[in-house]
C-alpha positions in Angstrom: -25.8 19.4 -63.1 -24.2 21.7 -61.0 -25.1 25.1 -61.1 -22.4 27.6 -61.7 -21.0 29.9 -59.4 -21.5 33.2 -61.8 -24.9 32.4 -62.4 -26.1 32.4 -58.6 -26.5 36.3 -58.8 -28.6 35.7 -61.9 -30.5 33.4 -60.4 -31.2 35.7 -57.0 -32.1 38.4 -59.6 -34.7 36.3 -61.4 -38.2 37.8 -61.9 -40.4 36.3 -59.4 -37.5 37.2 -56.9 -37.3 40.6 -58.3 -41.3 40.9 -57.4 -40.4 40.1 -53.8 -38.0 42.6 -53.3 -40.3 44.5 -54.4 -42.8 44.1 -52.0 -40.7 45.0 -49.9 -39.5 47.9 -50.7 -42.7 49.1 -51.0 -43.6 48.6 -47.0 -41.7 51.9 -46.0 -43.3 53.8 -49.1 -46.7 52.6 -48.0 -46.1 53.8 -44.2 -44.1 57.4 -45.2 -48.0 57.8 -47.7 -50.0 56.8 -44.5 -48.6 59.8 -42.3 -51.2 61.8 -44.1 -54.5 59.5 -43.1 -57.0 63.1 -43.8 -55.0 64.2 -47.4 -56.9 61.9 -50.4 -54.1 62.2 -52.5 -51.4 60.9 -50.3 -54.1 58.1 -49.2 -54.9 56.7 -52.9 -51.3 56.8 -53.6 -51.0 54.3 -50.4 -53.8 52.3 -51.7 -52.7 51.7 -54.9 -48.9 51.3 -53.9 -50.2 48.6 -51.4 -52.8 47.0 -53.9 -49.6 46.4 -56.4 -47.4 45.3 -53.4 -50.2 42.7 -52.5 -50.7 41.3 -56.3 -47.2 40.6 -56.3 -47.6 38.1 -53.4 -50.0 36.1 -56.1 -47.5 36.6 -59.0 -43.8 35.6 -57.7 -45.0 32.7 -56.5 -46.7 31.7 -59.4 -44.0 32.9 -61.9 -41.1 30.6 -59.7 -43.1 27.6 -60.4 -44.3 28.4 -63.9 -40.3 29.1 -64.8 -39.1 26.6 -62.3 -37.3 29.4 -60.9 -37.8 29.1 -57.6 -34.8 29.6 -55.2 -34.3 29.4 -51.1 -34.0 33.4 -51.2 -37.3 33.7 -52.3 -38.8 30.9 -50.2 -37.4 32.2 -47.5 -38.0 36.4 -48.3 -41.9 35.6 -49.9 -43.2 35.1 -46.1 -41.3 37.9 -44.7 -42.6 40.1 -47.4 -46.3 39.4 -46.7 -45.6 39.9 -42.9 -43.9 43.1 -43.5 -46.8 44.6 -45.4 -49.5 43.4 -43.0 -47.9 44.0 -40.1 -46.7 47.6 -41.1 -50.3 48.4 -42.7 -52.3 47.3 -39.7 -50.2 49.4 -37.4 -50.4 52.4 -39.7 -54.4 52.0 -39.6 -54.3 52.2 -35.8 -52.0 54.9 -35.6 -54.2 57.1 -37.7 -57.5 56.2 -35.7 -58.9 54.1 -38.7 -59.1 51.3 -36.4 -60.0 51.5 -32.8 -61.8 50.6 -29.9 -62.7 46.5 -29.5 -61.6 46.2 -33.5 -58.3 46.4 -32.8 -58.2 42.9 -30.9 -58.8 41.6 -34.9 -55.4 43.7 -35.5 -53.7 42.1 -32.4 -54.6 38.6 -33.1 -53.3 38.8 -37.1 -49.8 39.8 -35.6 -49.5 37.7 -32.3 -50.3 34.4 -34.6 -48.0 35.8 -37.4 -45.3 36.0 -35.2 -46.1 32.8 -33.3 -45.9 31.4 -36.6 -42.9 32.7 -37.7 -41.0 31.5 -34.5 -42.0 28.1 -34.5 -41.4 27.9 -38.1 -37.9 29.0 -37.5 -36.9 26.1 -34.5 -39.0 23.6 -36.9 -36.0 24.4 -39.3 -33.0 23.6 -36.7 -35.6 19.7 -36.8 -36.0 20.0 -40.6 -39.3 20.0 -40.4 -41.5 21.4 -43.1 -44.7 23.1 -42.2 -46.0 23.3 -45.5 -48.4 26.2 -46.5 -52.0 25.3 -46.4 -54.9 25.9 -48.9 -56.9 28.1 -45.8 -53.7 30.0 -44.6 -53.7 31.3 -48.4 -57.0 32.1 -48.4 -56.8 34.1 -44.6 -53.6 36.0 -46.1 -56.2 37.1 -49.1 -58.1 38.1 -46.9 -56.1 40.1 -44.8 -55.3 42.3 -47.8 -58.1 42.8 -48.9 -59.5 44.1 -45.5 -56.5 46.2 -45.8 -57.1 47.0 -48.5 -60.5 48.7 -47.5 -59.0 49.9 -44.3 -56.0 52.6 -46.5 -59.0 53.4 -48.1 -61.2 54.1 -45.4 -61.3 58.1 -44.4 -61.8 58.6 -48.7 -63.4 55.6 -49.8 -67.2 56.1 -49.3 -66.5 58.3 -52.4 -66.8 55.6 -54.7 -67.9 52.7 -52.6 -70.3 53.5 -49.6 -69.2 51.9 -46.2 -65.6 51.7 -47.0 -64.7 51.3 -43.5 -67.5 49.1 -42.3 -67.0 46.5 -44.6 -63.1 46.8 -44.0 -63.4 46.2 -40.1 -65.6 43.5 -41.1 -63.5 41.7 -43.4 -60.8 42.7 -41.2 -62.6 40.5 -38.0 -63.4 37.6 -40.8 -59.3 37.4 -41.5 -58.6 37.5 -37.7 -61.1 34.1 -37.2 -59.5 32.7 -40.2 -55.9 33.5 -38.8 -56.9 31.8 -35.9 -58.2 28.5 -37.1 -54.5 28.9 -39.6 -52.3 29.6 -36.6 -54.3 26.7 -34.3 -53.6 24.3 -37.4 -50.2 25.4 -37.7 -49.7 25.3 -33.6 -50.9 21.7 -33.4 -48.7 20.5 -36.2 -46.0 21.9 -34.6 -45.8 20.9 -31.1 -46.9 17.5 -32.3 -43.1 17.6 -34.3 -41.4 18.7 -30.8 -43.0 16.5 -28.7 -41.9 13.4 -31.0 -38.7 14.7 -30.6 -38.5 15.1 -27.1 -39.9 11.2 -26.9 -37.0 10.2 -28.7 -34.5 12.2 -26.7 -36.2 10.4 -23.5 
């Protein structure tokens, strides 16, 4: 059946869309509570704006499929949502000195292959070819939140859990090895799509 024109706006409003929007919205938020790396309040606030921003990524997905609401503005908006928060979070953390030295390499790595990704993703598209999301590349996105995570909460943390930013840069270099066995996967597939296609245009 053919969906009706006025319910297209409801449809784009729908909760799990909603949750996206959401997310980000909450990048800038994050970044303005980050400008204050050394005041604990405006530093928790970050952390727990970004944990609820990250739990989001779990629960729009998950409520689109539950309520077969999914939509191409969400498909399309739920990547570029979880790139926005990393991306923005991992360059907050090196602006303030959290990260530095050789561990920003792990930082580097997470945003060259996100960006790789995204741009052969996007000329995939124009072949309609589907690079579907992999069990691993959701695990390495987990990941990459949580170190994060651990990261915001570095120059407070040991507070309530010792080593805060240790086990942070840690988890941080375990996402950036998983982001590179992801990306390699998602590399491979890829060019093996374009160079079908140029053996058919020979």
């Amino acid at each position: 059946m053919t969906m009706a024109r006025s319910d297209i706006p409801s449809r784009r409003l729908n909760w799990p869309n909603i949750l996206t929007y959401a997310r980000i919205a909450a990048v800038p938020a994050i970044v303005l509570l980050m400008e204050w790396p050394n005041d604990p309040a405006f530093r928790w606030a970050a952390l727990i704006l970004f944990f609820l921003a990250a739990v989001t990524d779990y629960f729009d997905g998950y409520l689109a499929r539950a309520w077969s609401q999914q939509t191409t503005m969400g498909r399309m908006l739920d990547p570029i949502a979880d790139k926005l928060l990393v991306a923005a979070c991992l360059l907050m953390v090196v602006a303030d000195g959290t990260l530095r030295g050789w561990w920003v390499w792990a930082a580097v790595i997470i945003l060259c292959r996100e960006i790789l990704v995204s741009g052969l993703r996007e000329f995939l598209v124009e072949l309609r070819v589907s690079v579907p999301v992999s069990r691993i590349a959701k695990w390495k996105t987990t990941m990459q939140l949580i170190a994060i995570g651990f990261l915001i909460a570095a120059p407070v943390g040991d507070v309530i859990i010792p080593h805060t930013m240790t086990i942070g840069l840690w988890l941080l270099v375990a996402a950036a090895v998983l982001t590179l066995y992801t990306g390699f996967d998602y590399f491979k597939a890829g060019v093996t799509h374009l160079l079908e296609e140029d053996d058919k245009r020979a």
